[in-house]
C-alpha positions as CSV (number, residue, x, y, z in Angstrom):
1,X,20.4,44.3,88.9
2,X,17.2,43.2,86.9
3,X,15.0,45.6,86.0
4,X,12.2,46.1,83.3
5,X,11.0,49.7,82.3
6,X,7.3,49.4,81.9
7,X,4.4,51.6,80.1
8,X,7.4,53.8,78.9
9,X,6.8,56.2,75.8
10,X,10.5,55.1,74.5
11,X,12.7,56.9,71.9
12,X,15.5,54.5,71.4
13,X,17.6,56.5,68.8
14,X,18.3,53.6,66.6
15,X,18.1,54.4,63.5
16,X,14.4,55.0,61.9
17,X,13.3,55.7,65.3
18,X,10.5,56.8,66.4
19,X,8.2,57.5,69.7
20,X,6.6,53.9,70.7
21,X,4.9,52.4,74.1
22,X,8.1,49.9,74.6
23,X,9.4,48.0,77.7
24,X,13.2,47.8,78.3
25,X,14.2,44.7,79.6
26,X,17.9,45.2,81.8
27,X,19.9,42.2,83.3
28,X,22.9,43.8,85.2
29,X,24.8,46.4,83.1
30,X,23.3,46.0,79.6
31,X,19.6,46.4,77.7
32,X,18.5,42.6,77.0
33,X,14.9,43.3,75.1
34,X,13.3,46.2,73.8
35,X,9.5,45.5,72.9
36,X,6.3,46.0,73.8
37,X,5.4,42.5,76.8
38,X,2.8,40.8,77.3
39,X,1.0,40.7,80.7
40,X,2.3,37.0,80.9
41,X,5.7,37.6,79.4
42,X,6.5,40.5,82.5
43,X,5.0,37.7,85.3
44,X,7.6,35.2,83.4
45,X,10.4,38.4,84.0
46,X,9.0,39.0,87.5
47,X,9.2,35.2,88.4
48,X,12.6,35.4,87.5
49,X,14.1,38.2,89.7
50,X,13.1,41.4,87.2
51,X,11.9,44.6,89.2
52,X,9.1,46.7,87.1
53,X,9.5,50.1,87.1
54,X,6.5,52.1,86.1
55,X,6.9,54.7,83.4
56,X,3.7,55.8,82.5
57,X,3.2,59.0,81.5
58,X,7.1,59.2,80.9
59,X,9.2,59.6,78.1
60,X,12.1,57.6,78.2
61,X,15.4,57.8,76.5
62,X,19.7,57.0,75.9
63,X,20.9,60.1,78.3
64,X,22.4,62.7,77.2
65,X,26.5,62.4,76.1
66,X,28.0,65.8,76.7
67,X,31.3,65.7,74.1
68,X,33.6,68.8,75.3
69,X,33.7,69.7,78.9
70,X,36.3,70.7,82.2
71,X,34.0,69.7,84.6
72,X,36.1,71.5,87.7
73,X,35.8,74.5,86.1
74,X,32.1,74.3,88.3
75,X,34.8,75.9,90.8
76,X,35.2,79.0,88.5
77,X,31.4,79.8,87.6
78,X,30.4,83.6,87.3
79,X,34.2,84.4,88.3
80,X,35.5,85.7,84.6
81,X,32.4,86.5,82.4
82,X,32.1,89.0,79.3
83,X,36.0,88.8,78.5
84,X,37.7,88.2,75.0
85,X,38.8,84.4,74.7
86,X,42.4,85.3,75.0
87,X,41.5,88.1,77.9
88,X,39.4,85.2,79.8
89,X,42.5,82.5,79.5
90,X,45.3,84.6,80.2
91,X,44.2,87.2,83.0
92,X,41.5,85.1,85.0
93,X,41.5,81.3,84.6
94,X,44.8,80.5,84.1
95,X,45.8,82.5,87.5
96,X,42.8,80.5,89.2
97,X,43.6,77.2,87.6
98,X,47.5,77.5,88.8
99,X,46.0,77.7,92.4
100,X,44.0,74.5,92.3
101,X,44.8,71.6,94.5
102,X,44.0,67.5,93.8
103,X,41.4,68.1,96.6
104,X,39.9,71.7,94.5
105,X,39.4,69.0,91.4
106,X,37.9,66.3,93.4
107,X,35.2,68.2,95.2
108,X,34.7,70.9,91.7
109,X,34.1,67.7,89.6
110,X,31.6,66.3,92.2
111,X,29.4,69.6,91.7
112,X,29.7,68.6,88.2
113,X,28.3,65.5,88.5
114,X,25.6,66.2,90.6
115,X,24.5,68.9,87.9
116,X,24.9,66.6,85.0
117,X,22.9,63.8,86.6
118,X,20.2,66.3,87.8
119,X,19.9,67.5,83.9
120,X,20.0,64.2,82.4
121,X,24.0,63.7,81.4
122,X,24.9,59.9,81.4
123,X,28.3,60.2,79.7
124,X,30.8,63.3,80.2
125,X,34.2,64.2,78.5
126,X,36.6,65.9,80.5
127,X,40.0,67.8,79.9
128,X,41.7,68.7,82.6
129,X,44.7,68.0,85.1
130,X,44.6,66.2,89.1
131,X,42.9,63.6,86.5
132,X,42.8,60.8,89.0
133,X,40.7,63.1,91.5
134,X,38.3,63.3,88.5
135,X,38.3,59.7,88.1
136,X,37.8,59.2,91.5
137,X,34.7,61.4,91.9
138,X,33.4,59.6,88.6
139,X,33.6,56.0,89.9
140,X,32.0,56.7,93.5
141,X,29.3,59.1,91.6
142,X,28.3,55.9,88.8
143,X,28.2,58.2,85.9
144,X,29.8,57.4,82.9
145,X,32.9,59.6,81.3
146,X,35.5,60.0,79.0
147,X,38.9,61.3,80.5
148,X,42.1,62.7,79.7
149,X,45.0,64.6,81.6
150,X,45.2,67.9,79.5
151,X,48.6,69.1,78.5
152,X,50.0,72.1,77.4
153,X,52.8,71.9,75.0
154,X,54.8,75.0,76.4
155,X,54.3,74.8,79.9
156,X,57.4,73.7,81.7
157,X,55.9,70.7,83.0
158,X,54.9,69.7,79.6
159,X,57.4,66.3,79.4
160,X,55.3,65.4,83.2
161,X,51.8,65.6,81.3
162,X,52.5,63.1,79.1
163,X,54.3,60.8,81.8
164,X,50.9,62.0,83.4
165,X,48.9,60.7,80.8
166,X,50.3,57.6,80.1
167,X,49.9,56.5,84.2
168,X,46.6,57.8,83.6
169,X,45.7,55.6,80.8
170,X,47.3,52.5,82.2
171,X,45.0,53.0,85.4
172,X,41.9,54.1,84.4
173,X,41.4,53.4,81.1
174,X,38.2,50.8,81.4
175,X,37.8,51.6,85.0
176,X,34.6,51.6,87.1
177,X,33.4,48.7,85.4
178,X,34.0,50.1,82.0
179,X,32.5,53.4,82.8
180,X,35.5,55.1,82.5
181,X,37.6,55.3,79.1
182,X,40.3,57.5,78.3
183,X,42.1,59.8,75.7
184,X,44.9,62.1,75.3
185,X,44.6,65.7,75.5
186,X,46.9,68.2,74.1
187,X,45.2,71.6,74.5
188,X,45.2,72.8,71.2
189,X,47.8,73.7,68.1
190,X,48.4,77.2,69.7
191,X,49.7,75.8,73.2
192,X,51.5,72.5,71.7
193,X,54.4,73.2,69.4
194,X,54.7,70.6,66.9
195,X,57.2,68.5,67.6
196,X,54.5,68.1,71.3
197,X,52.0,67.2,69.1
198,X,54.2,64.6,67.3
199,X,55.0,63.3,70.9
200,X,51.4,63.2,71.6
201,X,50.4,60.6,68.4
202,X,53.4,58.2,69.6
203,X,51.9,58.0,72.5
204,X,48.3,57.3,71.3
205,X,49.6,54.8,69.3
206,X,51.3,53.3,71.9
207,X,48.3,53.2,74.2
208,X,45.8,53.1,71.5
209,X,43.6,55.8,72.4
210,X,41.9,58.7,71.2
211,X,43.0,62.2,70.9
212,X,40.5,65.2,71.6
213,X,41.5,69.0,71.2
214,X,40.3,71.9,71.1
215,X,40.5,73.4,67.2
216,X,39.9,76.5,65.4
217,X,37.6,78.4,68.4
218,X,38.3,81.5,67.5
219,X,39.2,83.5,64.1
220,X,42.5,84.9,65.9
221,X,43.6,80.9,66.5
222,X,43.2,80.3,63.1
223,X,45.1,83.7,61.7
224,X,48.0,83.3,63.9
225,X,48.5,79.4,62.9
226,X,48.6,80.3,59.3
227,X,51.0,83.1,60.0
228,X,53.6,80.5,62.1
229,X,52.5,77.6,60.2
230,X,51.4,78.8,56.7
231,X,48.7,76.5,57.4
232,X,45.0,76.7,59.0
233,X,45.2,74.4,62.6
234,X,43.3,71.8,60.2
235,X,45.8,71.4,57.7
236,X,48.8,72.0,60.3
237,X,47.5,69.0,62.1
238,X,47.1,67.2,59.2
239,X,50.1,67.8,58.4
240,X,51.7,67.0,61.8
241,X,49.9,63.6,61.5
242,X,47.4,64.0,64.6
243,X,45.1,62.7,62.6
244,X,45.8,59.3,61.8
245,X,44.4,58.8,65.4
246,X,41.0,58.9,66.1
247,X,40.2,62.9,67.2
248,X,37.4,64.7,68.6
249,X,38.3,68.5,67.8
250,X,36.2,71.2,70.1
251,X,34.9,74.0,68.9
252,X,35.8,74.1,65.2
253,X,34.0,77.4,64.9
254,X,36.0,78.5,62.4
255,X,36.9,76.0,58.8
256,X,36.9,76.6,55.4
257,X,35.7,73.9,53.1
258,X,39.8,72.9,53.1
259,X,39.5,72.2,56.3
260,X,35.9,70.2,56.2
261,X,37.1,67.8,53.8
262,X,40.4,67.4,55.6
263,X,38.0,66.5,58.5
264,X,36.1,64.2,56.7
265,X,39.2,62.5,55.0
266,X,40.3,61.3,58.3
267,X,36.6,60.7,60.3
268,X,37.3,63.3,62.7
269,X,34.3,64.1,64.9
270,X,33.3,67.8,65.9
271,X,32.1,68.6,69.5
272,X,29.6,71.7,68.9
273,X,29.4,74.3,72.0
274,X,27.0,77.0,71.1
275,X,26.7,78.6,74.9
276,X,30.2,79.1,75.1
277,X,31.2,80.1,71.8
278,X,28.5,82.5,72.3
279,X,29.3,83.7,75.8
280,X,33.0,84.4,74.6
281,X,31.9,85.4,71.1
282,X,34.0,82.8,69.1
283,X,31.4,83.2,66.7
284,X,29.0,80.6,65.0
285,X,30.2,76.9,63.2
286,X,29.2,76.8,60.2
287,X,26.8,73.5,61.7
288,X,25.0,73.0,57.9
289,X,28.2,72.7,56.1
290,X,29.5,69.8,58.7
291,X,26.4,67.9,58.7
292,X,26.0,68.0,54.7
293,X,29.3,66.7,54.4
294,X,28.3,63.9,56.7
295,X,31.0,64.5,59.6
296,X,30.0,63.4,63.1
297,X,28.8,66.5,65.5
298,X,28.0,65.6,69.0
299,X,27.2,68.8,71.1
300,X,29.3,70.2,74.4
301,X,28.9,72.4,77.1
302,X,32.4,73.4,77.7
303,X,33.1,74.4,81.5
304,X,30.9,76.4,83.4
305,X,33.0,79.8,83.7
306,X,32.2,79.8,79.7
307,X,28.8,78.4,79.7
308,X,27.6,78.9,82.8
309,X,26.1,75.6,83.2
310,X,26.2,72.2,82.2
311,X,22.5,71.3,80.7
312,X,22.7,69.4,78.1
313,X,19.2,70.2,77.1
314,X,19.4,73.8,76.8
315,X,22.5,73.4,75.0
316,X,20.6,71.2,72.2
317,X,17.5,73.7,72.2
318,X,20.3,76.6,71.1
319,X,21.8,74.1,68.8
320,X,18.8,74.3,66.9
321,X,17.8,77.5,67.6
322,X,20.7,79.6,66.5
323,X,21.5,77.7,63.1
324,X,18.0,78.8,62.1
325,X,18.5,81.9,62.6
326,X,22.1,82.4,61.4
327,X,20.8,80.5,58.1
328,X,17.7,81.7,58.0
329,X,16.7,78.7,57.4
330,X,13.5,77.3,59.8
331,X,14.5,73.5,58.6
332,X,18.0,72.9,59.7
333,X,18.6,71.2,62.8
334,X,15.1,70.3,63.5
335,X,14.1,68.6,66.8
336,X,15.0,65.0,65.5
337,X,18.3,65.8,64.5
338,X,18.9,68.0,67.5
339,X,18.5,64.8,70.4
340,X,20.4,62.4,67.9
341,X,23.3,65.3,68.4
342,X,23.0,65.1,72.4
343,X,22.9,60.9,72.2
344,X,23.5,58.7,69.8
345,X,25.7,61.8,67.5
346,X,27.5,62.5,70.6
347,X,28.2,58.4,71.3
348,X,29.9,58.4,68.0
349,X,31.6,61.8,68.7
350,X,33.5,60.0,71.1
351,X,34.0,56.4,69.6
352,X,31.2,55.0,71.9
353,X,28.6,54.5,70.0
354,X,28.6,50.8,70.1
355,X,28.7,51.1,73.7
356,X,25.8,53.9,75.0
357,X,24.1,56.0,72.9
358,X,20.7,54.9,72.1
359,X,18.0,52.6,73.7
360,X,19.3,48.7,71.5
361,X,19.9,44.9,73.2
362,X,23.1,44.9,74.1
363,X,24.4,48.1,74.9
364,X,24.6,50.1,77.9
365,X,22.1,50.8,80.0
366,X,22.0,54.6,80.4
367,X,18.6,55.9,80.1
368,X,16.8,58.6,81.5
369,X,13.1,59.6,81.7
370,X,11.1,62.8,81.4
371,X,8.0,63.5,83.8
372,X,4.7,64.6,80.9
373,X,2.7,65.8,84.0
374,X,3.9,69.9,83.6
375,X,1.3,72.2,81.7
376,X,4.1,72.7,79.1
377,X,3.8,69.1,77.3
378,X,0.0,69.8,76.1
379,X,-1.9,69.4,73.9
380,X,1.0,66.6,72.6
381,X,1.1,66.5,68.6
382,X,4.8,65.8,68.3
383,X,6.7,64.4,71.8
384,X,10.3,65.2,70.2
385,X,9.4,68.4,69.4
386,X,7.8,69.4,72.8
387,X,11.4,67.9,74.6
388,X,13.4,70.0,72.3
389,X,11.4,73.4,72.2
390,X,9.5,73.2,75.5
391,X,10.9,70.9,77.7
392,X,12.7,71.8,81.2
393,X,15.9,69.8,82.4
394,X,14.1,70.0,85.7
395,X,11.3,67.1,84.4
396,X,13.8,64.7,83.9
397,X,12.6,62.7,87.2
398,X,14.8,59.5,86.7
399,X,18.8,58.5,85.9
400,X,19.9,55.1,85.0
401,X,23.6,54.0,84.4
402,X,25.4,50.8,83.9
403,X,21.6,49.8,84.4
404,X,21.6,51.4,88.3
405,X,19.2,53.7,89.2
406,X,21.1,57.0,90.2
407,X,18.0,59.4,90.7
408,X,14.6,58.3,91.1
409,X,11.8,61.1,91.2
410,X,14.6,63.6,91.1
411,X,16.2,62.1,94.0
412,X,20.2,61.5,94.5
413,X,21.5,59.7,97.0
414,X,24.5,62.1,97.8
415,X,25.3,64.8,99.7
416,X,24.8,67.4,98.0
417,X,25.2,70.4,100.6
418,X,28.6,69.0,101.3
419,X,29.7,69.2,98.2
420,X,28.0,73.3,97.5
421,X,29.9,74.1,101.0
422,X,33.1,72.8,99.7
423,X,33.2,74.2,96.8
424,X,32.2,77.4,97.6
425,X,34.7,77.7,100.7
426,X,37.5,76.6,98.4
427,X,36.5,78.9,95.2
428,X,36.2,82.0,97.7
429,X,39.7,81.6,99.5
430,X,41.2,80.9,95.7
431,X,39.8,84.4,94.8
432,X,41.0,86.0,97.7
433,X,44.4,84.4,97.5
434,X,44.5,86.4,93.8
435,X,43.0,89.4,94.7
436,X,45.5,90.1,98.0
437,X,48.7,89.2,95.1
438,X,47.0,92.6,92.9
């Protein structure tokens, strides 16, 4: 596949970026050229086998990386809302989750995918179990994703997740033509006894992967670890030696400045989910504290029965949004720093970003483009601010992955009514199933 993006207004994300008229030149997978052609250098492209695809009046940019997700928790939308964390876990979605077949995860993750596409998500992260249904729905989709077989340390099939895993790994790790890589996933310090979690970093080092978990959510994870650990889930990581891998800790609503410098000692990377730490009030990360210490924070939805929705955009609007007003501070988070969070801060999130993550020769081609022709984008004084404060996930008209075209003019060559049937069929008779057992 040859193509060159033309008459484009580009944000590339490198560093010092900023809005330019630019044409991306894309041979196969990867970006080849980023400048502004001449007239006789795109006849010279076209000569050679390049396909032009007209921009104008687009603004075009890296997709968005969502860093902390369960993406067949689509299956579970609007079925537990306004419940306590430990309420929402323990009485509705682990009960659901227990009657969830390989097939439930294939066709949930599809819905997924289809809503991450449609809102401009080129890269996903997912933790969850029936992992090679996920994979499977990934590769036949073409979007791009970060997997790994969650585990909970005191379930009784917890010595099969890790057997699990490492299958997993061996399989699909680099998959799809590199569109699919791989971590671990222990589920967090309050479901994975120690000597799990010492299991766990064996195992990454075997495999040498990544670790991501979620950490200090809520104020009652962090009080009982220090009661049976003496020791915030920061530090008791720490001390269990999780971090000498590479990690990606959700959440982290909830550190001291112990536990940010701990975090900075060992270059582990934060995935921020405002929605759902709202929705199950986990309360608000202290965001300004993390970012002045210069730690990595790539922004998450989390699944959709804590969200409800997987939009990457809205997500990076309230990232901004809320800090300001928790801070009362106008300045922090502005626009800029708000899509470097959802791209090329989210690429580094998850050890990427010298693969995707902004618009540079030689990485990935996953781009996506914005239609300008809605009332909403004038008068146009500042482009990143109007994507940020006024922008609609529903004017991103066009997907690119791996350099393929997945949705052009809002188009997606799947079935999507297939997939809303099945899912709704099997998320009703799963409900059912519960509520005859009561």
């Amino acid at each position: 596949m040859k193509t060159i993006l033309i008459n484009g207004l580009v944000l590339t994300m490198e560093a010092d970026w900023k809005p330019a008229y630019l044409d991306i030149v894309i041979n196969d997978q990867r970006i080849e050229k980023v400048e502004q052609l001449s007239d006789d250098e795109r006849k010279q492209y076209i000569n050679q086998g390049y396909q032009c695809v007209d921009m104008a009046n687009k603004v075009v940019m890296p997709g968005f990386v969502n860093t902390h997700g369960h993406a067949a928790m689509t299956l579970l939308r609007s079925y537990a809302d306004d419940l306590p964390l430990q309420q929402w876990l323990e009485d509705k979605i682990w009960p659901f989750e227990a009657k969830l077949t390989a097939d439930d995860i294939y066709w949930g993750t599809k819905l997924a995918i289809i809503e991450m596409l449609e809102t401009g998500t080129t890269c996903f992260t997912d933790m969850y179990f029936e992992m090679e249904q996920v994979a499977k729905a990934v590769e036949e989709m073409g979007i791009r994703a970060c997997l790994s077989r969650g585990m909970i340390g005191v379930a009784p099939n917890r010595d099969i997740a890790l057997s699990e895993s490492e299958q997993f790994i061996s399989q699909w790790n680099q998959a799809a033509e590199g569109r699919i890589t791989c971590t671990l996933g222990p589920h967090a310090p309050y479901t994975c006894p120690p000597d799990y979690l010492k299991k766990v970093v064996e195992l990454a080092n075997k495999l040498d992967v990544p670790i991501q978990i979620h950490v200090s959510e809520t104020e009652k994870e962090v009080n009982d670890c220090k009661e049976m650990y003496g020791a915030s889930p920061v530090k008791h990581l720490e001390n269990i030696g999780l971090f000498s891998r590479p990690t990606i800790a959700a959440h982290c609503v909830h550190l001291d400045d112990n536990d940010i410098d701990i975090m900075h000692k060992h270059n582990v990377t934060i995935s921020h989910n405002p929605s759902s730490n709202l929705k199950l009030a986990s309360g608000i990360a202290p965001l300004k504290k993390y970012i002045d210490k210069g730690l990595t924070v790539g922004i998450g939805t989390d699944g959709c029965s804590s969200n409800n929705n997987l939009d990457m955009l809205e997500e990076l609007k309230l990232a901004s949004l809320i800090h300001k007003g928790n801070t009362y501070d106008p300045t922090l988070i502005p626009a800029r720093k708000a899509l470097e969070m959802a791209t090329i801060e989210g690429a580094k999130a998850l050890f990427l970003d010298e693969v995707i993550g902004s618009i540079a020769p030689g990485k990935q081609a996953d781009i996506i483009a914005f239609s300008l022709d809605k009332s909403l984008y004038y008068p146009s004084f500042d482009i990143t601010s109007l994507l940020v404060y006024s922008a609609n996930s529903r004017d991103i008209s066009d997907v690119f992955i791996a350099g393929k075209q997945i949705m052009k003019n809002r188009r997606l060559e799947f079935n999507k009514q297939e997939i809303f049937q099945q899912v709704q069929d099997r998320a009703q008779n799963i409900a059912k199933e519960i509520a005859a057992t009561k």
